[in-house]
C-alpha positions in Angstrom: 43.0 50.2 9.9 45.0 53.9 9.1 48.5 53.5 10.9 47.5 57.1 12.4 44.2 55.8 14.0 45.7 53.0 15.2 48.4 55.5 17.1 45.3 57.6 18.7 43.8 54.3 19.8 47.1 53.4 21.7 47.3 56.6 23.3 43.4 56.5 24.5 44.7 52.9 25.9 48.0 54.2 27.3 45.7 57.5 28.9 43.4 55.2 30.5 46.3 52.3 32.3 47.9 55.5 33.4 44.7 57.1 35.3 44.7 53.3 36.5 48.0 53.7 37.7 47.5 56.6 40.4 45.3 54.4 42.3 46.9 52.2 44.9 46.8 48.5 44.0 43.5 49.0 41.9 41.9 50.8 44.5 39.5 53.6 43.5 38.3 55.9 46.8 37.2 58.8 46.3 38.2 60.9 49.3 41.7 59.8 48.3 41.2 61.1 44.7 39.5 64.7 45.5 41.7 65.3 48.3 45.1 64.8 46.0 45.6 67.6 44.0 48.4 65.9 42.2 46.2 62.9 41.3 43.6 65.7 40.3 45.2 66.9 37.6 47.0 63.8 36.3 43.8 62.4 35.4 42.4 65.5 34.0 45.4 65.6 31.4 44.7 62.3 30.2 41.2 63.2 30.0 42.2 66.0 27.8 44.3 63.3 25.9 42.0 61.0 25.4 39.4 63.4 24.1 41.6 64.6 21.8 42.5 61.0 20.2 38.8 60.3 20.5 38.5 63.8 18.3 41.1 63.4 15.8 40.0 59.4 15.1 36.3 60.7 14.4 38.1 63.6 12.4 39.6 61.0 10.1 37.1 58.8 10.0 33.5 58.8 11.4 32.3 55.5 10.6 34.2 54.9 13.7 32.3 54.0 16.8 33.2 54.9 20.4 30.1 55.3 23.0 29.9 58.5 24.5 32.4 60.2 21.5 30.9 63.7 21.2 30.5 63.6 25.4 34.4 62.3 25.7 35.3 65.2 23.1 33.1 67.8 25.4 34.6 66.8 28.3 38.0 67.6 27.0 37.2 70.7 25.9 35.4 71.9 29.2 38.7 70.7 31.0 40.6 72.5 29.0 37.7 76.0 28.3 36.1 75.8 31.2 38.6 74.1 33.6 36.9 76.6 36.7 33.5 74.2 36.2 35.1 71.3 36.4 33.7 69.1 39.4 35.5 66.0 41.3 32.3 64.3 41.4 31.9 64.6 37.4 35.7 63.4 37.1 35.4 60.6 38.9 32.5 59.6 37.2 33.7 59.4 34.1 37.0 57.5 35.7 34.6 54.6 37.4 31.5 54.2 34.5 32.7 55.4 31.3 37.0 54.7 31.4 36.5 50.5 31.7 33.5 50.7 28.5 36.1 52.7 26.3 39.2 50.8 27.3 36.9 47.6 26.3 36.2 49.2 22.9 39.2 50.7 22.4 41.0 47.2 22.7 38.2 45.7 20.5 39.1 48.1 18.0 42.8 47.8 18.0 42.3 43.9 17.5 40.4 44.4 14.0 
């Protein structure tokens, strides 16, 4: 696999055990999450990061497969565009049903 994709891989990976890593001991509330503004907007930047790996990998080569790329790329971009729309609900659905399936093929991935 290209050195460089391999690199966007890791940081997907290193974007996801950090948004892991604001949550005490593994614990994912979400009246903790919406009411930290701090926590907010941690996990938005690594949303932004990850989205922009995910958009750079497909750049370079779309026979890559990641469920949910074009979404993970249009979430970045509304975070970033349209940051004003951006609900705590939405966020935190994406951290709890779509973060573990990407980390899972993310590492798949990386072990080719």
């Amino acid at each position: 696999m290209d050195k460089e994709i391999k690199t966007w891989l890791f940081d997907i990976i290193s974007a996801i055990t950090e948004i892991d890593s604001f949550f005490e001991e593994g614990k994912k509330i979400f009246k903790n999450y919406s009411s930290d503004l701090k926590t907010k907007r941690a996990v938005e930047r690594n949303l932004e990061i990850i989205g922009e790996a995910v958009k750079r990998i497909l750049d370079k080569d779309d026979n890559i497969s990641l469920t949910n790329a074009r979404k993970i790329i249009d979430t970045r971009n509304r975070i970033i565009h349209g940051y004003d729309t951006i609900s705590d609900d939405v966020i935190w659905g994406i951290v709890i049903n779509h973060l573990p399936k990407l980390k899972t093929e993310v590492e798949k991935l990386m072990n080719e």
